[in-house]
DOLO-252756 format. One record per residue (C-alpha): residue number from 1; x negated, y, z negated; residue in three letters. Coordinates in nm, 2 decimals, decimal comma. Layout:
REC  votor      xx      yy      zz  marza
REC    NUM       X       Y       Z    ala
...
This chain:
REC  votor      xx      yy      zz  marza
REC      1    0,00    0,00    0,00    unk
REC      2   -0,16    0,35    0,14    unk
REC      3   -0,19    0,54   -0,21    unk
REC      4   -0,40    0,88   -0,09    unk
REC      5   -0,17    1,16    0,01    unk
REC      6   -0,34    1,41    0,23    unk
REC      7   -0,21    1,74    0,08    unk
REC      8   -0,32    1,64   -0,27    unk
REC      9   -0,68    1,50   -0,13    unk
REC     10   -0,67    1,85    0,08    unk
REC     11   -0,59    2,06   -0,23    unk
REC     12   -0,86    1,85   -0,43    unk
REC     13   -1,15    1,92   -0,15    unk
REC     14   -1,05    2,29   -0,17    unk
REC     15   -1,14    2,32   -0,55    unk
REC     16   -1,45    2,25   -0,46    unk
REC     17   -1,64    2,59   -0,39    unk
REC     18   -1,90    2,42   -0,14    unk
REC     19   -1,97    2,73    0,08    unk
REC     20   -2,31    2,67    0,30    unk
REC     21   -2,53    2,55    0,15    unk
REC     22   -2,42    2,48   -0,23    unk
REC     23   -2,25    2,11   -0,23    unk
REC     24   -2,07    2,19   -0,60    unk
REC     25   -2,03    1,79   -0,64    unk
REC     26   -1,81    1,75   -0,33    unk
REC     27   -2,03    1,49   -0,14    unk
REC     28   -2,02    1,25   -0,47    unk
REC     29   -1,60    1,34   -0,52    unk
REC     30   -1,60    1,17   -0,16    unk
REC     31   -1,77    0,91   -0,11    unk
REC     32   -1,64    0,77   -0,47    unk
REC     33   -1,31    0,83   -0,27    unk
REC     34   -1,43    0,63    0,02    unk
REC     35   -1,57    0,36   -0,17    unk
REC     36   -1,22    0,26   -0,32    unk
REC     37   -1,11    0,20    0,06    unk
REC     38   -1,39   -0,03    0,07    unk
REC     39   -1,63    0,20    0,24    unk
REC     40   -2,02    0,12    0,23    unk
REC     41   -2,19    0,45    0,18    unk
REC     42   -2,47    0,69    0,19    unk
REC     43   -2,54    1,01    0,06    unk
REC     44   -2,84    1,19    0,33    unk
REC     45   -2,95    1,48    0,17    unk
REC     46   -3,25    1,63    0,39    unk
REC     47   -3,46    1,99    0,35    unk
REC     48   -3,69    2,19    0,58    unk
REC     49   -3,94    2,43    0,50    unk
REC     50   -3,80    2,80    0,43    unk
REC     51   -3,44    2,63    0,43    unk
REC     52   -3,19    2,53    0,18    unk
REC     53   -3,15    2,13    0,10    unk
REC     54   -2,80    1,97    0,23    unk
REC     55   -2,63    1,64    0,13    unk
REC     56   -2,42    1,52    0,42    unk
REC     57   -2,25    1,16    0,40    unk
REC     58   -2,20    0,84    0,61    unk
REC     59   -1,94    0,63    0,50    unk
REC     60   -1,87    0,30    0,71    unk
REC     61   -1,59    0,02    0,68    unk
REC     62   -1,64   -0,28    0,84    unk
REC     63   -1,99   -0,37    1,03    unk
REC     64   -1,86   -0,51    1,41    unk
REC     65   -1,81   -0,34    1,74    unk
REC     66   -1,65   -0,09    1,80    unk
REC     67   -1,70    0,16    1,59    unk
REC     68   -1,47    0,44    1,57    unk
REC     69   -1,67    0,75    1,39    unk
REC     70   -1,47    1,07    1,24    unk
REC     71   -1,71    1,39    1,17    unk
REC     72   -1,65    1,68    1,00    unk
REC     73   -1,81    1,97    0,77    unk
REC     74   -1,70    2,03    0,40    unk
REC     75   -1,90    2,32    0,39    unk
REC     76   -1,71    2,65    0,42    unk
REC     77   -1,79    3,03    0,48    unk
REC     78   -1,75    3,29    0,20    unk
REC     79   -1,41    3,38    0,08    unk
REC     80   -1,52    3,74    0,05    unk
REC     81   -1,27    4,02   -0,13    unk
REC     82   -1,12    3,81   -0,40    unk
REC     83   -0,90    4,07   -0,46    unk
REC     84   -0,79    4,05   -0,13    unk
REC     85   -0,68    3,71   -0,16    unk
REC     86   -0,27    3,60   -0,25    unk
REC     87   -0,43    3,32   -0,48    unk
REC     88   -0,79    3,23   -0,58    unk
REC     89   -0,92    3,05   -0,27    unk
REC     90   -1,08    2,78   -0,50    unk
REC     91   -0,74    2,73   -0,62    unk
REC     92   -0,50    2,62   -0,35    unk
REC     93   -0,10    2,72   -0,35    unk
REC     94    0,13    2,60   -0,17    unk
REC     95    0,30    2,89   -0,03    unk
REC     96    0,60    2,92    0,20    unk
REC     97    0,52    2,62    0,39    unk
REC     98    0,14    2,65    0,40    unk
REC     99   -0,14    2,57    0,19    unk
REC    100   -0,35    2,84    0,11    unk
REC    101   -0,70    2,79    0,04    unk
REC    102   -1,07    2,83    0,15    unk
REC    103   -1,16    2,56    0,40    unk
REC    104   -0,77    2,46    0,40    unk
REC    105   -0,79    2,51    0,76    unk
REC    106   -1,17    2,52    0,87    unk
REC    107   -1,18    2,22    0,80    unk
REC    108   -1,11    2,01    0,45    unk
REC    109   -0,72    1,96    0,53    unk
REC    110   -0,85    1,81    0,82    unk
REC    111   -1,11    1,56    0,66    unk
REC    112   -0,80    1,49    0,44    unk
REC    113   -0,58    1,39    0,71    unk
REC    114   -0,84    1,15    0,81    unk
REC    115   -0,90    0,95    0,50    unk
REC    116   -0,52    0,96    0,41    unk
REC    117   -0,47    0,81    0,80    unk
REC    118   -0,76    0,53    0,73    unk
REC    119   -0,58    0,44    0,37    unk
REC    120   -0,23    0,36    0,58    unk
REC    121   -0,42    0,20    0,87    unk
REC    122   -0,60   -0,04    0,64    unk
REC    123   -0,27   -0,09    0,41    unk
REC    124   -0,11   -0,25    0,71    unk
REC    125   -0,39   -0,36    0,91    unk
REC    126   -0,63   -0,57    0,64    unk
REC    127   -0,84   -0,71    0,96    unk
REC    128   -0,93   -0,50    1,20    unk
REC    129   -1,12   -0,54    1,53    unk
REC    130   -1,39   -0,30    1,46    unk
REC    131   -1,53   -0,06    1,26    unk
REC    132   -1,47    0,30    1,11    unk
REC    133   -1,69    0,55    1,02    unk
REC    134   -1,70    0,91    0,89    unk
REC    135   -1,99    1,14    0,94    unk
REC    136   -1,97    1,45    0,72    unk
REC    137   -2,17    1,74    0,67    unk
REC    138   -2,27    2,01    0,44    unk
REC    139   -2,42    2,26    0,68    unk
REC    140   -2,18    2,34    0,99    unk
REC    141   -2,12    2,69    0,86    unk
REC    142   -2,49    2,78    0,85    unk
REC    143   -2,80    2,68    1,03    unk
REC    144   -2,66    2,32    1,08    unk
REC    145   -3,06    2,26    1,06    unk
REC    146   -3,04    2,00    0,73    unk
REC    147   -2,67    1,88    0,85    unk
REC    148   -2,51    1,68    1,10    unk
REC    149   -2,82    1,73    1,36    unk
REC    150   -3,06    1,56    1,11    unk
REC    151   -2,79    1,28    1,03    unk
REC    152   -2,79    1,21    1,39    unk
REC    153   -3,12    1,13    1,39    unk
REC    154   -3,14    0,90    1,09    unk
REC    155   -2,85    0,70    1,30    unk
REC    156   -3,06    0,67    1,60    unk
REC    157   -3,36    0,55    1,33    unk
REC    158   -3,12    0,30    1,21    unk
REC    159   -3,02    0,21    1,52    unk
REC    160   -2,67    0,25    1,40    unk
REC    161   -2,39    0,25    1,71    unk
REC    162   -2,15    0,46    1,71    unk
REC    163   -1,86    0,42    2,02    unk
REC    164   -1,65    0,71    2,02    unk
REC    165   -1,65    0,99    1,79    unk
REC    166   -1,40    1,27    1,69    unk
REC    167   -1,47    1,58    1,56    unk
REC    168   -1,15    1,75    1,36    unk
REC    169   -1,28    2,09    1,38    unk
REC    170   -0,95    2,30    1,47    unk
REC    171   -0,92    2,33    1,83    unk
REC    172   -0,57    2,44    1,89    unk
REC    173   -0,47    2,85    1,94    unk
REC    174   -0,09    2,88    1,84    unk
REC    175    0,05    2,50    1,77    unk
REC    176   -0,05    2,20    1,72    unk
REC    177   -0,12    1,95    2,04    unk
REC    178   -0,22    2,23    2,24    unk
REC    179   -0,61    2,15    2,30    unk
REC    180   -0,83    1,88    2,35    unk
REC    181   -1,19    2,03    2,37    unk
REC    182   -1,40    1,79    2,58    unk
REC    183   -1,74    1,98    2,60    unk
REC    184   -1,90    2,31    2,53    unk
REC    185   -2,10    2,57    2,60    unk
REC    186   -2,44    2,68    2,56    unk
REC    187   -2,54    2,93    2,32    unk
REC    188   -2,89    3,09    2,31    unk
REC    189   -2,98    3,42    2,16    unk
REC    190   -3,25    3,63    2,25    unk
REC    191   -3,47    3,92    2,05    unk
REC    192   -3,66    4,19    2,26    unk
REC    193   -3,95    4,39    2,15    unk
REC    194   -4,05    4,68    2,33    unk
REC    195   -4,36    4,83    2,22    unk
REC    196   -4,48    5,18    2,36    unk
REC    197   -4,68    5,50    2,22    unk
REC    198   -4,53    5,72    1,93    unk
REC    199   -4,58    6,03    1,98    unk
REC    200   -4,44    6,39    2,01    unk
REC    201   -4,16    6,47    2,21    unk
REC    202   -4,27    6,81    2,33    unk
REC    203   -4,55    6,65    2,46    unk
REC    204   -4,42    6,30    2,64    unk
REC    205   -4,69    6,24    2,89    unk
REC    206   -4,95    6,13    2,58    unk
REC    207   -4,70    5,87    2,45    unk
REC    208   -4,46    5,57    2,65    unk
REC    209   -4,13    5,57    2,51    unk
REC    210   -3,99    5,22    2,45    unk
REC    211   -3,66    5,29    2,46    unk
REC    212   -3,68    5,39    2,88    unk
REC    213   -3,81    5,01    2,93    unk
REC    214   -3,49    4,88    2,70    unk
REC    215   -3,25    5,00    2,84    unk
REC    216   -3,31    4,93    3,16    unk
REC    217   -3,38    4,57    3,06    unk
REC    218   -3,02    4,60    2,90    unk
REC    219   -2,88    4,71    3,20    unk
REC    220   -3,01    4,49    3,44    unk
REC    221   -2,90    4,17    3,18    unk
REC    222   -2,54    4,31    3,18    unk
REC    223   -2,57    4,28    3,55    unk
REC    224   -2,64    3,94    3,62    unk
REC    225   -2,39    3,75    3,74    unk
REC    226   -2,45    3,41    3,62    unk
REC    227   -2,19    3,20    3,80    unk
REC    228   -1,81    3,21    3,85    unk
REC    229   -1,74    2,93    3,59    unk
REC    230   -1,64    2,58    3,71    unk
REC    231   -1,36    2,36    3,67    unk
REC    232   -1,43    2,27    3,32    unk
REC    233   -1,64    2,53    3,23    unk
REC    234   -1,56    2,95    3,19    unk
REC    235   -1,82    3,16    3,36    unk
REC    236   -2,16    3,21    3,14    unk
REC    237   -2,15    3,52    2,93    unk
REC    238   -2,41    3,72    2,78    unk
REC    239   -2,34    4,01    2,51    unk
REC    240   -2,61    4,27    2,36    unk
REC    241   -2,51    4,22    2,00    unk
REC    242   -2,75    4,48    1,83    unk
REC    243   -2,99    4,76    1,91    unk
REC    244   -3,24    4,92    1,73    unk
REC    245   -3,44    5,21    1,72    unk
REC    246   -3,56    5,28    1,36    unk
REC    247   -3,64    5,62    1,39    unk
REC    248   -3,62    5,88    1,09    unk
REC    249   -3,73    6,21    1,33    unk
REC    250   -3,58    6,38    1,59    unk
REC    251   -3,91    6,49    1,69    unk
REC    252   -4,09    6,16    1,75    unk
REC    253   -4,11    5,90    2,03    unk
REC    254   -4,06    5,57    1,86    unk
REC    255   -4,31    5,32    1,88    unk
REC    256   -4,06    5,04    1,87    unk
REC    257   -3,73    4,96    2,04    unk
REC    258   -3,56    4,62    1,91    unk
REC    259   -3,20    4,43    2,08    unk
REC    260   -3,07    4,15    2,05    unk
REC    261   -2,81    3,90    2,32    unk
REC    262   -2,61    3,61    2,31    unk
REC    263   -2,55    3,40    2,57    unk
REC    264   -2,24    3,15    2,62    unk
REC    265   -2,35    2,91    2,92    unk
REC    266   -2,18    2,63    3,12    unk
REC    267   -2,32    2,33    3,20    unk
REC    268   -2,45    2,49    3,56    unk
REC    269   -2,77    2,57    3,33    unk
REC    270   -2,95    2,49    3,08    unk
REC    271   -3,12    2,73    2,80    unk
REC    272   -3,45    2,68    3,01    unk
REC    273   -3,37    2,81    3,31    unk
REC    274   -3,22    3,11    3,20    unk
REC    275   -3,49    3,18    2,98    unk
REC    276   -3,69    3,20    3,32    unk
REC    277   -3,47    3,46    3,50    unk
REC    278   -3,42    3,69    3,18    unk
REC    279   -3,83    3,64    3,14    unk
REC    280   -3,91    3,75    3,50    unk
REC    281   -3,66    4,09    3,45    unk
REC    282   -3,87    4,19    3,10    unk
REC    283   -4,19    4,12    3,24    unk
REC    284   -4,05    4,32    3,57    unk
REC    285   -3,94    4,61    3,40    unk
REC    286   -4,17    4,65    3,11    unk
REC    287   -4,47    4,64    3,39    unk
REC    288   -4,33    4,91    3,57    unk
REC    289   -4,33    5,13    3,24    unk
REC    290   -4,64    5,01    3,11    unk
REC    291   -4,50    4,88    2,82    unk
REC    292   -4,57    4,56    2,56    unk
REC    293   -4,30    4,33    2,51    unk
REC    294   -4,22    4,05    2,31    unk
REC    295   -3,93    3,84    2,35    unk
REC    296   -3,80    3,46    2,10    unk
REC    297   -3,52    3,29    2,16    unk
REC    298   -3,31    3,04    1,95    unk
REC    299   -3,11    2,79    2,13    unk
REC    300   -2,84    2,68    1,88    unk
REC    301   -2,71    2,44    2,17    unk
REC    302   -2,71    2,32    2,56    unk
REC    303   -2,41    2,29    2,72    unk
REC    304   -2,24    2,01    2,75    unk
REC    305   -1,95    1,79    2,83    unk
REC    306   -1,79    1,43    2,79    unk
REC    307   -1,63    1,31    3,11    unk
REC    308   -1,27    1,20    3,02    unk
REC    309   -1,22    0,79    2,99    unk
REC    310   -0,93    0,58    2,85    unk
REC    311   -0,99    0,69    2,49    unk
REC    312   -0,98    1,07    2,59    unk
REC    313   -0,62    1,03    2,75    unk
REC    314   -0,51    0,77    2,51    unk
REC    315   -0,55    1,05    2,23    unk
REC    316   -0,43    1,32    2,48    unk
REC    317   -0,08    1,04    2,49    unk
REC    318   -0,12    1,00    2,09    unk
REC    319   -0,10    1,38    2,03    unk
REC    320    0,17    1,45    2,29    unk
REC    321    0,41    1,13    2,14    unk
REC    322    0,36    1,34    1,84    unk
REC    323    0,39    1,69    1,92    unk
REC    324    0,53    1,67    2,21    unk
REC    325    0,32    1,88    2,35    unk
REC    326    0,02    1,77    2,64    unk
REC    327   -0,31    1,88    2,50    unk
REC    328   -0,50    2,08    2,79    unk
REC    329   -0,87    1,90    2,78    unk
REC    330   -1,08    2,23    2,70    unk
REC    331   -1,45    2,37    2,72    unk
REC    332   -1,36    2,68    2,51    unk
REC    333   -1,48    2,86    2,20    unk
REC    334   -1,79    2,86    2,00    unk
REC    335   -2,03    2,60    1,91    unk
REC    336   -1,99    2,25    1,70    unk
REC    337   -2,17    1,96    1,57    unk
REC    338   -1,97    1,80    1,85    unk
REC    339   -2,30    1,93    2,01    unk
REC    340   -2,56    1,65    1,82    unk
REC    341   -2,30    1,41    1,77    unk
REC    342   -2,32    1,36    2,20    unk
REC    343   -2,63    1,27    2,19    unk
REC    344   -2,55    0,94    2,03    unk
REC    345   -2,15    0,92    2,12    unk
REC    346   -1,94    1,03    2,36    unk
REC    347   -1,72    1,28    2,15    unk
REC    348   -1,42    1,51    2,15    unk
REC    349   -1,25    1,73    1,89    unk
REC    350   -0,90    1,75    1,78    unk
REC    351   -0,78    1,93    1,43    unk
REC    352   -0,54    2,17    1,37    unk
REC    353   -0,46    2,51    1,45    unk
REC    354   -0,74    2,74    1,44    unk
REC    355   -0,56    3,10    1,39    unk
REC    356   -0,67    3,15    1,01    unk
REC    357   -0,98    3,00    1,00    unk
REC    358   -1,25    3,15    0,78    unk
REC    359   -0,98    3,47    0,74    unk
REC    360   -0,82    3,58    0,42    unk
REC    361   -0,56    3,32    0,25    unk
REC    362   -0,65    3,07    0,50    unk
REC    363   -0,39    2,81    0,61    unk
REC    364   -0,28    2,53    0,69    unk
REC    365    0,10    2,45    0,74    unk
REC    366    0,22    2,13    0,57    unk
REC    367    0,45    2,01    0,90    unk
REC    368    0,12    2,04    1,07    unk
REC    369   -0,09    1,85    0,77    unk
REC    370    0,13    1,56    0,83    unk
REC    371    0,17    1,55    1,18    unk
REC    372   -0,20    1,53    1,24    unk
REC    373   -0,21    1,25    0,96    unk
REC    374    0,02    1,04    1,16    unk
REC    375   -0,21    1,15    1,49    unk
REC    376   -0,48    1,02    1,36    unk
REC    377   -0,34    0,72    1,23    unk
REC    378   -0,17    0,65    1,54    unk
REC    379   -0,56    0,73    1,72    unk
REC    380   -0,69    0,43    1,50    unk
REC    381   -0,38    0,18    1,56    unk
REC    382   -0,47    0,20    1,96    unk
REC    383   -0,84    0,19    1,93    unk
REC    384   -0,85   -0,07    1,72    unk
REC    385   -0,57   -0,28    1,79    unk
């Protein structure tokens, strides 16, 4: 008999204040959780050099082929104004219809909705063909340097398969069974340096203003017209995101002129060779104004995207039965651990609805809590039947 419920498990994860990177004894709550399913787990807690150490988990039931793999983050971002907030966002309420808590939509209901799906799959199904398995994290709002990336790798060390994975990060706009998301983009940023000559502006010709060679490295970066987007894919994007000229005078040419650009790429590229065509235009530009430059980039993700096969539109059937809605199969949005978990497992993500996440009295509503419950219960019936 299935005995967790997933709104009291959701309101239980929520108490927890884990936000990036603090744990606060939520990785130990669930895997004592999962071990009364039956689970065989494993708390992976990993550290770098100059960044904070994360305890992720890997829970698996069962130990034959194929194994169906759920990943998600219980980390969350900052609640901010407290005061701002209709109840303490470490204390969830059940409000109108909703729960209202930190992480209640991005993404702990979520993880609840899973577990509570596996407990009434395994109370009617006691042998299974298969395996499943949850991957969670500690480190998806932050660097994601000590979370799922590293876990990833201490699979493929293992040598532990994984067949199909599903990500519940919250992937639809307005209502639930909207959107699929299949893939995503890139997304590299890039810091430019321009170093010229201080000196005084009455008297330009002794110094090189950096500021001349920066902007027109700006402009000519807005101007790029990467590609048109393809069928999966939106057009790549880039933004400047910051600029800087620290300058206290009115009277002085700066020696330094600082910005900064994001880039959201499809799958036409890779981080690599856009790095070359941005390279050749700073190099251009700064030549022609005899000025020093120095450029880094951080590639928080290649593009990327799982081509659809019977387990894609057998969940795209699952979710529509339910909501009776046909999910669109989508590239859009920001990044995800979706992004390392490819590299092992073809992958999708399905949660819920995304409009409140990491806002003030984030929420989930508890029509959709259940619905996505029976979703993913339904998901494990037909992959493992």
């Amino acid at each position: 008999m299935a005995t967790i419920n997933e709104l009291q498990l959701a309101k239980e994860l929520i108490k927890f204040p884990s936000v990036t990177p603090i744990d606060a004894g939520i990785m130990k709550f669930l895997e004592k959780k999962l071990k009364t399913l039956g689970f065989k787990t494993k708390i992976l807690e990993f550290v770098e050099k100059d960044s904070a150490s994360v305890k992720n988990l890997y829970a698996r039931l069962g130990n034959k082929s194929p194994n169906f793999c759920y990943a998600g983050h219980l980390d969350v971002v900052p609640a901010g104004n407290l005061k701002d907030w209709t109840v303490n966002p470490f204390k969830p309420a059940v409000k109108k219809g909703h729960l209202i808590g930190r992480g209640a939509n991005d993404m702990k209901s979520s993880i609840a909705a899973f577990i509570s799906a596996v407990d009434n799959f395994i109370a009617n199904k006691k042998k299974f063909k298969g395996s499943i398995s949850l991957l969670i994290t500690g480190d998806e709002e932050g660097a994601a340097i000590n979370g799922t990336k590293k876990v990833v790798e201490y699979l493929k060390k293992k040598k532990e398969k994984i067949n199909f994975c599903l990500v519940g990060e919250p992937t639809n706009p307005n209502k639930l069974g909207e959107m699929i998301k299949i893939g995503r983009r890139g997304s590299m940023t890039g810091k430019i340096s321009i170093i010229g000559i201080q000196g005084h502006v009455a008297y330009p010709q002794r110094a090189n203003n950096p500021s001349t060679a920066l902007v027109q490295i700006l402009n000519k970066l807005k101007e790029i017209k990467f590609d048109k987007g393809t069928k999966d894919f939106q057009p790549t994007n880039l933004e400047i995101t910051k600029i800087n000229i620290n300058n206290s005078a009115d009277n002085v040419i700066p020696r330094l002129a600082d910005a900064t650009f994001n880039i959201r790429f499809n799958n036409k590229h890779s981080s690599s060779s856009i790095k070359k065509k941005i390279n050749e235009i700073i190099k251009k530009i700064s030549n022609k104004n005899k000025s020093k430059y120095k450029i880094d980039y951080n590639v928080s993700g290649e593009a990327f995207l799982t081509k659809p096969n019977s387990t894609t539109y057998m969940i795209q059937d699952v979710i529509k039965k339910v909501t009776k809605i046909k999910p669109k199969l989508s590239t859009t949005g920001g990044t995800s651990d979706a992004r390392f978990i490819r590299k092992i497992a073809p992958c999708l993500e399905f949660g819920l609805v995304g409009k409140t996440m990491h806002k003030i009295d984030e929420a989930v509503s508890l029509s959709d809590l259940k619905k996505l419950t029976l979703i993913y219960s339904n998901i494990l019936r037909s992959y493992l039947r």
